[in-house]
C-alpha positions as CSV (number, residue, x, y, z in Angstrom):
1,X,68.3,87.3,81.2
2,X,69.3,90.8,80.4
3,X,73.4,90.7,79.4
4,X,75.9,93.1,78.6
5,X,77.4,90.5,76.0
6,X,75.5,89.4,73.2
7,X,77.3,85.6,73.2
8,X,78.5,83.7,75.3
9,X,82.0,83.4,73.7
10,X,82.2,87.4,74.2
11,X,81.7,86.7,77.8
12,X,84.1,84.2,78.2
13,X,86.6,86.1,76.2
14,X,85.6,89.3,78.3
15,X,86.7,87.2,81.5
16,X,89.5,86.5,80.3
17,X,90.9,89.7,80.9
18,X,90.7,88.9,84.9
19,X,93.8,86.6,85.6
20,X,92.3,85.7,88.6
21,X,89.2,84.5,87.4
22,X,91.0,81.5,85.5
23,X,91.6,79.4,88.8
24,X,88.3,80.0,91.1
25,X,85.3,80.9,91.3
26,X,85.2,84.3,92.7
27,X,82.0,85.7,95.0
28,X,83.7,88.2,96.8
29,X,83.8,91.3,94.8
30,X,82.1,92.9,98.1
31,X,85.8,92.5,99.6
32,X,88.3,93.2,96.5
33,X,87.8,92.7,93.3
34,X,89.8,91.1,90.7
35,X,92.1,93.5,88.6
36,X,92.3,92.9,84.9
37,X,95.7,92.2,83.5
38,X,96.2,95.5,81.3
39,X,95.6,97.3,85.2
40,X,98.4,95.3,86.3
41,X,100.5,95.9,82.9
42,X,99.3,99.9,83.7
43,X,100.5,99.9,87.4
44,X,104.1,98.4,86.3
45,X,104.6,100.5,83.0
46,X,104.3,103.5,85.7
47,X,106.9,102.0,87.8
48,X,109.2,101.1,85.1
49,X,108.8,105.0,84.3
50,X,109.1,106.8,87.4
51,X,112.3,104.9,88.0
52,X,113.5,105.4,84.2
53,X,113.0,109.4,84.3
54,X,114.4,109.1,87.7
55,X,112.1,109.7,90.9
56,X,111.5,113.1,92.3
57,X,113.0,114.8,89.1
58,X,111.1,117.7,87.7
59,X,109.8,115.7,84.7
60,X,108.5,113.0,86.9
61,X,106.9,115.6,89.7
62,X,105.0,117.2,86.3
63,X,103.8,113.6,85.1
64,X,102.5,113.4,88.6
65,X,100.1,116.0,88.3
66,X,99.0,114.9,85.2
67,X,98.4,111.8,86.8
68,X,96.1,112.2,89.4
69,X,94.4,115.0,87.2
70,X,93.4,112.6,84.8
71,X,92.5,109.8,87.7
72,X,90.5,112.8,89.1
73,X,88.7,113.1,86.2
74,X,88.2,109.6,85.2
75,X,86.4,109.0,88.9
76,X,84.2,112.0,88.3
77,X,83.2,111.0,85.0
78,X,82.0,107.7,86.6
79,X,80.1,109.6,89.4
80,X,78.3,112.6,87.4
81,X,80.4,114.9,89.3
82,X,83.5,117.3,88.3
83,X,87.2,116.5,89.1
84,X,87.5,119.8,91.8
85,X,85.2,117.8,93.9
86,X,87.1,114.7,94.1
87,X,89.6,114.2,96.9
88,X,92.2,111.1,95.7
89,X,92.7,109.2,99.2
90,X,93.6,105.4,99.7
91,X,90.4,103.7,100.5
92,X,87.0,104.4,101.9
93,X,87.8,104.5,105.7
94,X,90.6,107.4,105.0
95,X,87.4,109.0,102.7
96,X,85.1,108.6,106.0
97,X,87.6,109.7,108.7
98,X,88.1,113.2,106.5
99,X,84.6,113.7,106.6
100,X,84.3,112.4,110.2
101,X,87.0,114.4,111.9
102,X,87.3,117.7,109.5
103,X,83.9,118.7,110.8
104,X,83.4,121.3,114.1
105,X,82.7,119.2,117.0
106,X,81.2,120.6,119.8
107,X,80.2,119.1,123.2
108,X,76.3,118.3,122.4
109,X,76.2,117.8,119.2
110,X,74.6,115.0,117.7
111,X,75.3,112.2,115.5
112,X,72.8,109.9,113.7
113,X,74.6,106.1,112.4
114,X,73.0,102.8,111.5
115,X,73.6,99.3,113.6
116,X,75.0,98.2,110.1
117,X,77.4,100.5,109.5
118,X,81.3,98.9,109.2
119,X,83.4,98.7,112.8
120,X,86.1,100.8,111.1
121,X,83.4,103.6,111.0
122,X,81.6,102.8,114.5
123,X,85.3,102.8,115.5
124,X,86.3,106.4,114.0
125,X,82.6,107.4,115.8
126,X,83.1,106.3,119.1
127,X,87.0,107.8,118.9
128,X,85.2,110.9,118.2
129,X,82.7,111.0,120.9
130,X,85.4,110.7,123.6
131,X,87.1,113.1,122.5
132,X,84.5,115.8,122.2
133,X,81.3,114.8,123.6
134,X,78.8,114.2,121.1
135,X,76.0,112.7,121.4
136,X,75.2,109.2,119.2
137,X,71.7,108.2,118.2
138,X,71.9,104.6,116.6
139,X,68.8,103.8,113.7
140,X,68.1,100.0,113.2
141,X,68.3,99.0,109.6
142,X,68.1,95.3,109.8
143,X,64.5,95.7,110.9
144,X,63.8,97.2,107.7
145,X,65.6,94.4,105.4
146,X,62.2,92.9,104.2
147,X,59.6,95.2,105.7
148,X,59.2,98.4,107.1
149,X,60.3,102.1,105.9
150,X,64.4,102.9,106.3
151,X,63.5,106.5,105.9
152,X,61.1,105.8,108.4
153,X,63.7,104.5,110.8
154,X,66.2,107.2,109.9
155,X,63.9,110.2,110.4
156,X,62.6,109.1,113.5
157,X,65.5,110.1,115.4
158,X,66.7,113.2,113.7
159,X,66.7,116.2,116.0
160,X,67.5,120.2,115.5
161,X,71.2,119.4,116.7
162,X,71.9,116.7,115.0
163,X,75.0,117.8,112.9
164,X,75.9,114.6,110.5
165,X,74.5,111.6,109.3
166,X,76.4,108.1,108.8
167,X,75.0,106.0,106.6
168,X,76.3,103.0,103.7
169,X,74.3,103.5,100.2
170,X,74.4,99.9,100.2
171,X,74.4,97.6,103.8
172,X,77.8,95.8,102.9
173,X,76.2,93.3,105.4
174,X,73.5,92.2,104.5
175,X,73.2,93.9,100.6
176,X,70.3,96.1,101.7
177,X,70.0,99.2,99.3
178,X,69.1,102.2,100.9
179,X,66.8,105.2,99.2
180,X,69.5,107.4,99.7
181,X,68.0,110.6,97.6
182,X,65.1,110.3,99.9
183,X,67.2,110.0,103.0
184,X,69.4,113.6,101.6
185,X,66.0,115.3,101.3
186,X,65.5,114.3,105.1
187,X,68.3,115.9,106.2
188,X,68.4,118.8,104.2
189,X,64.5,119.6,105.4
190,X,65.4,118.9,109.3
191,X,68.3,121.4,109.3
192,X,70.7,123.5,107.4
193,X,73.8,122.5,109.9
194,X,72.8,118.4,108.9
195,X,75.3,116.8,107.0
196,X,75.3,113.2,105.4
197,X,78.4,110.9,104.9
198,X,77.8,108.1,103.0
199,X,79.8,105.2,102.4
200,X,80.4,103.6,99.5
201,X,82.0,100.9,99.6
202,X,79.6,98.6,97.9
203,X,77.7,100.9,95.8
204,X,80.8,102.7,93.5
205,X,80.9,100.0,90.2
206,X,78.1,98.8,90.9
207,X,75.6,101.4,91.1
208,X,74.8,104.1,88.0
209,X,75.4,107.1,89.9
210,X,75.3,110.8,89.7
211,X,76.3,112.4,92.6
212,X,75.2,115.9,91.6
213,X,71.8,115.1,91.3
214,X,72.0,112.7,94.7
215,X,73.2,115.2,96.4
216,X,75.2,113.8,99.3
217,X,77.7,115.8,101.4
218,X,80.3,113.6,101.0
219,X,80.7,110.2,99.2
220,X,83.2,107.7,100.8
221,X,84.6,105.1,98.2
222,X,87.4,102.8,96.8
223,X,89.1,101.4,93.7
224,X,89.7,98.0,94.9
225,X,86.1,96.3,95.4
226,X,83.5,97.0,92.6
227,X,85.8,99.0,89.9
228,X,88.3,95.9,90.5
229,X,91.2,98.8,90.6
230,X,94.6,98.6,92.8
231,X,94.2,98.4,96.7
232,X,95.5,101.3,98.0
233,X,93.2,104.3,96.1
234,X,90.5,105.2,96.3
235,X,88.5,108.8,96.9
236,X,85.7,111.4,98.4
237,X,83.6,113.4,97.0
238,X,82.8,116.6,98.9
239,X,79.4,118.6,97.3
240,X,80.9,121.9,96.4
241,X,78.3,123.8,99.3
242,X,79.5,121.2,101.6
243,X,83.4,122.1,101.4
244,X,84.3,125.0,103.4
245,X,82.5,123.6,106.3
246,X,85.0,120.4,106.8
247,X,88.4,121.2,107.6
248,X,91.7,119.5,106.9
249,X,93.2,117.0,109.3
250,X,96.0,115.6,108.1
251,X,97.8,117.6,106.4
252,X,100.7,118.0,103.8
253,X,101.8,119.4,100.7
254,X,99.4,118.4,98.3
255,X,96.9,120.2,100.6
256,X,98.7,123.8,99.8
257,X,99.1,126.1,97.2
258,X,103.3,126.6,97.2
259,X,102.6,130.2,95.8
260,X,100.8,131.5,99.0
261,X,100.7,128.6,101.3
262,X,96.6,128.8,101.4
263,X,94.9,125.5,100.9
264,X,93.9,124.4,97.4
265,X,90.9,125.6,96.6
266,X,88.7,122.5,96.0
267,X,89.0,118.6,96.7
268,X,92.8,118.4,96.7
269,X,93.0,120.3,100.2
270,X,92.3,117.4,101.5
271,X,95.1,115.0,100.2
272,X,98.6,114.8,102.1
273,X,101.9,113.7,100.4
274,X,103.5,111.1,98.3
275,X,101.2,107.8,97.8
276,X,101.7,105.3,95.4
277,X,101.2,107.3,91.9
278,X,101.5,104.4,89.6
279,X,98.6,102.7,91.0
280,X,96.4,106.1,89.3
281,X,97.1,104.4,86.3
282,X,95.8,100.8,87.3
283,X,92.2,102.5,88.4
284,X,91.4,104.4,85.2
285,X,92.5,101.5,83.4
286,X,90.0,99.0,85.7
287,X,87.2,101.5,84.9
288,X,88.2,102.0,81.4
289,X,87.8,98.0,80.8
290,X,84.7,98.1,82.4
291,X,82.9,101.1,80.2
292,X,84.2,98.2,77.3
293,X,81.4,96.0,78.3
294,X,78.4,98.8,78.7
295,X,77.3,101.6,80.2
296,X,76.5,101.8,83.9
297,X,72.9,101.0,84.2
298,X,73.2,98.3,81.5
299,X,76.3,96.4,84.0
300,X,73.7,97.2,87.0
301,X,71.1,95.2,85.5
302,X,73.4,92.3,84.4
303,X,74.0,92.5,88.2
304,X,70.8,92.6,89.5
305,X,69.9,89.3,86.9
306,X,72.7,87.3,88.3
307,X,71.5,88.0,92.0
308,X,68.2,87.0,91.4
309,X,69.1,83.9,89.7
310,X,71.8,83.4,92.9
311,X,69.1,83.8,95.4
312,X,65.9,82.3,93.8
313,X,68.5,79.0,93.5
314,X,70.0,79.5,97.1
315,X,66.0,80.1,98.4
316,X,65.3,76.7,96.9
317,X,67.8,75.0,99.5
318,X,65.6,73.3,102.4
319,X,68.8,74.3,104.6
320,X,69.4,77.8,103.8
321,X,68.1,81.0,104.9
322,X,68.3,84.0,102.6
323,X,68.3,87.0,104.6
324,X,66.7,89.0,102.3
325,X,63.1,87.3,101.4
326,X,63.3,89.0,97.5
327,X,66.1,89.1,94.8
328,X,68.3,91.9,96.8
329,X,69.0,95.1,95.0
330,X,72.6,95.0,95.2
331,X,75.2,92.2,93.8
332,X,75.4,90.9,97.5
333,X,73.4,88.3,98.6
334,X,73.7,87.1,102.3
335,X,72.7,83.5,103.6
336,X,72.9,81.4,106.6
337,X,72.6,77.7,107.5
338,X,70.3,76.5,109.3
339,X,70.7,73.9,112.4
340,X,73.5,75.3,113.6
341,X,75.9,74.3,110.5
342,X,79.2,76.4,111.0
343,X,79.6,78.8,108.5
344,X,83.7,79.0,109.2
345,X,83.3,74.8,107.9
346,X,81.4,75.9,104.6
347,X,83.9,78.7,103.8
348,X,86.9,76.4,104.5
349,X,85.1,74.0,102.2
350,X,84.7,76.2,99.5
351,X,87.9,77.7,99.7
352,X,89.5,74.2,99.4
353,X,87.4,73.7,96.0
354,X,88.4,77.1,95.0
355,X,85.4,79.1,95.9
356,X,86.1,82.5,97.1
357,X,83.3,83.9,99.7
358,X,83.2,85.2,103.1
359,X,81.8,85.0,106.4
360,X,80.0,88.2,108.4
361,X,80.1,88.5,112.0
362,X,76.9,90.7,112.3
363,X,74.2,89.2,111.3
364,X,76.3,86.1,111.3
365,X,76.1,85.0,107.8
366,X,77.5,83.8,104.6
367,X,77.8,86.8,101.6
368,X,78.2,86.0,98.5
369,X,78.9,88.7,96.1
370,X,78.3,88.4,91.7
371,X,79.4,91.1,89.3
372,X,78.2,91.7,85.8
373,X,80.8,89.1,84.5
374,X,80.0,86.4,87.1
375,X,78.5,83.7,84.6
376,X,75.5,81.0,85.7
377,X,77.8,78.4,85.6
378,X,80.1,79.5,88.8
379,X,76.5,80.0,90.5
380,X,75.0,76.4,89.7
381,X,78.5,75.2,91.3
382,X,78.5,77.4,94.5
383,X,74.8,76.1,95.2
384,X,75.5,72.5,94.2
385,X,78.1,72.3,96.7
386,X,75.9,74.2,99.2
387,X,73.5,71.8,98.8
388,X,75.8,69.0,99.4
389,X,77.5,70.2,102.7
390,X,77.5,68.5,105.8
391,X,79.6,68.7,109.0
């Protein structure tokens, strides 16, 4: 098994850093991850500043700055991507609904979405199709989970008018990764006006990424799942052809220039107003821990080890179905019980014997989630009481 830590004494000491991770078992890093304890000390030094140098003073408005530069720049570093492109916002839905709204409906139009995509997305799209009469064409993804061609069923119903694409890098339902550079190419080739927003949720910390060479419109994501960061930050990136061609929505200071009242000239025009600054500090420490353990692609394929030694053990259960037939590409796996077991009755369980995982409504399912510092142990104990559980 390929590991990011050469013993496993470095790996327990690693995980030590987690404060959560002393208690439970944790397989939901698909919903928030755990933040190390040096984020948290980060996140309340900055606190313990603002309020010391006294809040909305000029030295604390300058340390602000400096703040979200450097969080700017941290994210980019991450993504293969340069801090003018990154927009700071507070999680991935307020990263989709910039794309999603700042664009220039018109009655006709055309937009292309997956069956898989998140109902705070298929929410935002709907919203957006009373109000201006666009057209929705829906691809279905789950068809594709173990055979077929996503590209295939993607392409299929692009048309001339069809003026942005919705889709998640990574299905946060069922863990499906999608071959997103191909899917760009697509919509570049069917029309110039075709835009792509992707989101991210479960692909940023878990994927190696450039988004420069991807090449992506925009790129949806937060702090709080797979970088283990705050809740409450996260970002968008906007490609640099791809930003005079979505417009502000909301709208506040941060989105000006105060000498001339124009917007700023890059990813900034889209933030608003005063958020919660310290929590800057909390995500570049989160992502600084992780770079302590490896690089990206070596942490990716920690993660992909761990899930195929979660799913070949979960495949070998006479009552569970894996949805995914091979070791998913992704950290998430997603399971179900068969003859009619209620999967609300195994959560409870598990939660009771301090197991964190959760439920899906669509497919209705079980996903677990494993991160590069998920040890074997924690797995052989989810199965072993998966394999003991009866109604």
């Amino acid at each position: 098994m390929t590991n990011v830590f050469s013993a496993q004494t470095l790996l327990e000491q690693y995980r030590q850093k987690f404060p959560a991770l002393a208690n439970k078992a944790y397989f939901n890093y698909g919903g928030q991850g755990p933040m190390p304890q040096a984020a948290m000390d980060a996140i309340y030094q900055s606190y313990q500043y603002i309020q010391c140098a006294g809040p909305f003073s000029p030295e604390v408005y300058a340390w602000v700055v400096e703040e979200a530069n450097r969080t700017r720049e941290a994210i980019a570093s991450e993504l293969g991507v340069t801090p003018e492109t990154i927009t700071l916002t507070e999680d991935v839905t307020v990263g989709c609904n910039i794309a999603l709204w700042g664009i220039d409906w018109k009655a006709g139009d055309r937009l292309l979405m997956s069956e898989c995509e998140h109902p705070g997305i298929v929410a935002a799209v709907g919203e957006i199709q009373r109000r201006f009469g666009i057209e929705i064409d829906i691809c279905n993804l789950m068809a594709t989970l173990n055979e077929g061609d996503p590209l295939a069923a993607i392409t299929q119903h692009l048309r001339s008018n069809t003026k942005l694409v919705v889709l998640s890098h990574i299905l946060w339902n069922t863990g499906q990764l999608l071959p997103l550079a191909d899917i760009v190419k697509a919509c570049q080739q069917n029309s110039s006006d075709t835009r792509i927003l992707v989101d991210a949720a479960q692909s940023v910390g878990m994927l190696p990424l450039n988004l420069s060479e991807l090449g992506a419109d925009f790129y949806a994501f937060t702090g709080h799942k797979w970088w283990c960061g705050p809740e409450g930050i996260g970002g968008l990136y906007v490609r640099p052809e791809a930003l005079e061609s979505l417009h502000p929505t909301f709208i506040g200071w941060r989105s000006l220039q105060y000498n001339d009242r124009n917007w700023q000239p890059d990813g900034r025009r889209f933030e608003v107003a005063t958020s919660a600054y310290p929590l800057y500090a909390g995500l570049r420490t989160a992502i600084a821990t992780h770079q302590q353990s490896g690089d990206q692609q070596e942490r990716y394929q920690q993660i992909l080890s761990l899930t195929k030694y979660l799913w070949q053990q979960l495949s070998e259960l006479p009552k569970v179905n894996c949805l995914r037939k091979s070791p998913p590409e992704s950290g998430l796996v997603s399971f179900q019980l068969l003859g009619g077991v209620s999967h609300q009755q195994l959560m409870q369980l598990l939660s009771d014997r301090s197991f964190l995982i959760r439920t899906i409504h669509y497919p209705d399912c079980v996903r677990a989630c494993v991160h590069y510092f998920t040890t074997t142990a924690e797995i052989d104990r989810l199965v072993d009481v998966i394999s003991k559980f009866k109604v």
